[in-house]
C-alpha positions as CSV (number, residue, x, y, z in Angstrom):
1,X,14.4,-4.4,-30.1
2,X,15.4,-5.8,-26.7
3,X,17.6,-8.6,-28.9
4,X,19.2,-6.2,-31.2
5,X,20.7,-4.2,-27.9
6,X,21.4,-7.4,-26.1
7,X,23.0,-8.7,-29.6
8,X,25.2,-5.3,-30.0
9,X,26.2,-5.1,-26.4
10,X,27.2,-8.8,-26.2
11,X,29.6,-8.1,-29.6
12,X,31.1,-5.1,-27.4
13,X,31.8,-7.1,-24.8
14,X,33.0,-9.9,-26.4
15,X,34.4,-8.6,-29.1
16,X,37.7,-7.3,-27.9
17,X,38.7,-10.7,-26.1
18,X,40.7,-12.3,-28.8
19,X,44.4,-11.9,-28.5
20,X,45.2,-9.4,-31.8
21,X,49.1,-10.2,-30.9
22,X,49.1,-13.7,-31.6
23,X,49.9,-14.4,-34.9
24,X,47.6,-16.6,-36.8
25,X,47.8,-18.8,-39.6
26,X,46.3,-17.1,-43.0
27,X,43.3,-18.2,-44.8
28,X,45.5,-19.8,-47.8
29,X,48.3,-20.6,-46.0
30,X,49.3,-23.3,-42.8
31,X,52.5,-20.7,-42.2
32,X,51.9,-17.5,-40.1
33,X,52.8,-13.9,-42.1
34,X,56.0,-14.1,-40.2
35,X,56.5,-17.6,-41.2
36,X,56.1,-17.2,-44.6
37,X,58.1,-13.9,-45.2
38,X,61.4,-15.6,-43.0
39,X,60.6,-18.9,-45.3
40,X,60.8,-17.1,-48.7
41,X,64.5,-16.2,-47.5
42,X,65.1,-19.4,-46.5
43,X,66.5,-20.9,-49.8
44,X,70.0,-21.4,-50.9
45,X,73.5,-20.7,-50.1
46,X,74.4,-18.6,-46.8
47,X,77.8,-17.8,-45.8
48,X,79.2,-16.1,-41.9
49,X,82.7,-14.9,-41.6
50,X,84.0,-17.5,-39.6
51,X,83.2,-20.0,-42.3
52,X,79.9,-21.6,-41.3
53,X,77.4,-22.5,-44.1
54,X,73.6,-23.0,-44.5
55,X,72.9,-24.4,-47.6
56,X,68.5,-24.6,-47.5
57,X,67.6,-27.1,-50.0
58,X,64.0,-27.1,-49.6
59,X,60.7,-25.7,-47.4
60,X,58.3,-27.3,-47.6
61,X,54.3,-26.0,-48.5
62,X,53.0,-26.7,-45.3
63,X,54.7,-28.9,-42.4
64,X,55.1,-31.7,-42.1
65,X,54.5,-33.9,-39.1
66,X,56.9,-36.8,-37.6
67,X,55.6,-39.4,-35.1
68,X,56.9,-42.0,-33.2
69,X,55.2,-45.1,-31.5
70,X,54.9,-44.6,-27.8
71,X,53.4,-47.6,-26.0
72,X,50.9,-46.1,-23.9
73,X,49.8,-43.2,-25.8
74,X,50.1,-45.0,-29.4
75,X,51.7,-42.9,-32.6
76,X,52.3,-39.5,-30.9
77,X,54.2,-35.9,-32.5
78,X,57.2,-36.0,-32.1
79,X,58.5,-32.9,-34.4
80,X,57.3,-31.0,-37.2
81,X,59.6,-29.5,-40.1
82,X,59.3,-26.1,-42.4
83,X,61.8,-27.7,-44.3
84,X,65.4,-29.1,-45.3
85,X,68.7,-27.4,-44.9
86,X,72.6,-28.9,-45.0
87,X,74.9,-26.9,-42.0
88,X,78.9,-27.3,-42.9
89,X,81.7,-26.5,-40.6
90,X,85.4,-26.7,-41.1
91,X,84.6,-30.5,-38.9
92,X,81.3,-31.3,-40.0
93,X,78.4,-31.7,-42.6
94,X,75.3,-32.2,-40.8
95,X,71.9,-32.8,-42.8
96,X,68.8,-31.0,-40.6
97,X,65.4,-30.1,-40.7
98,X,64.2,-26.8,-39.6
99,X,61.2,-25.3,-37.7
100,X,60.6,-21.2,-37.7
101,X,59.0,-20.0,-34.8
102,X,55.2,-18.7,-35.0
103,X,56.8,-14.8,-34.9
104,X,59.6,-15.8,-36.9
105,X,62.3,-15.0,-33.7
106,X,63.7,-18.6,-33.6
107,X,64.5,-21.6,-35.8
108,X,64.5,-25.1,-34.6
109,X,67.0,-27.4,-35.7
110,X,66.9,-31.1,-35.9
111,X,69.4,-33.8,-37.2
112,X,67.9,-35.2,-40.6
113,X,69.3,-39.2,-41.2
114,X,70.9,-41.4,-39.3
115,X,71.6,-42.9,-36.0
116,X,70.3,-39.1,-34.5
117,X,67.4,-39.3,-36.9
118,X,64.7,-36.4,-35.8
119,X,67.1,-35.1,-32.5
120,X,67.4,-32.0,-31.4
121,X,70.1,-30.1,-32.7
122,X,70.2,-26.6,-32.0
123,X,67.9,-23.7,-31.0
124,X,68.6,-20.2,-32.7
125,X,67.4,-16.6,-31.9
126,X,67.3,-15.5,-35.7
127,X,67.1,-12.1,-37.2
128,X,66.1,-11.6,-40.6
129,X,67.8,-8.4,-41.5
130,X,66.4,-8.3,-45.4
131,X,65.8,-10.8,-48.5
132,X,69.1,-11.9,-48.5
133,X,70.8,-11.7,-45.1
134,X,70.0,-13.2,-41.6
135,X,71.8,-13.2,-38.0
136,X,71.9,-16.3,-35.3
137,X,72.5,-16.1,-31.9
138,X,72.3,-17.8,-29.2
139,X,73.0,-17.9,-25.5
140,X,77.0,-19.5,-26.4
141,X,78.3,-17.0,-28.5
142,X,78.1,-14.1,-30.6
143,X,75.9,-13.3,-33.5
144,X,76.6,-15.1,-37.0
145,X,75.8,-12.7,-39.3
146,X,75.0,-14.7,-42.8
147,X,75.0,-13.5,-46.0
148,X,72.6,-14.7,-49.5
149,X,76.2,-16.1,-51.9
């Protein structure tokens, strides 16, 4: 009897510690809820006013890890992707990966090819609005609103 209380008031006690507002990944999946609803936008053509173009090509079914050789600590992470997306500008064509934030509030770019090969590109605050619309901003300027074409 003296184990069953001990046993109940231990799982009161300890019970409440975990963090409930930390998302988590889900049992069949490596992507957080959030992740997975802001990936299944992620794909195809997206279009702002002032011209800018995402063109998301592909996500990938669970992320995948980049290292690089260090030569004290060995192979360590140096950036994992969500997927593959092409950015055009009236100037530029850039080919990037792309990494969605745990809660979905950010997206990670990183140059995809070439002589910047796996560098940082850009951070975004991103809204998903609905299925077919999203909106960047960041601390530069003033929300890009793009549109599913």
């Amino acid at each position: 009897m003296k184990k069953t209380i001990f046993f109940l008031v231990a799982v009161f006690f300890f019970g409440g510690c975990a963090k409930v507002d930390e998302p988590i990944p889900t049992p069949t999946s490596p992507y957080t809820i959030e992740q997975q609803k802001s990936l299944s936008v992620l794909t195809g053509q997206f279009k702002c006013s002032q011209g800018y173009s995402f063109e998301f090509t592909k996500v990938y079914s669970a992320p995948i890890d980049f290292y690089e050789d260090d030569f004290i600590n060995g192979k360590v992470l140096s950036m994992s992707a969500h997927g593959e997306c092409i950015y055009k500008t009236s100037y530029s064509l850039d080919s990037l990966y792309f990494v969605i934030s745990l809660t979905a509030e950010s997206i990670t770019l990183y140059y995809k090819g070439g002589k910047k090969d796996k560098e940082l590109n850009n951070i975004y605050n991103i809204d998903f609005d609905n299925a077919n619309q999203f909106t960047l901003w960041g601390t530069y300027q003033n929300d890009l609103v793009y549109i599913r074409q």
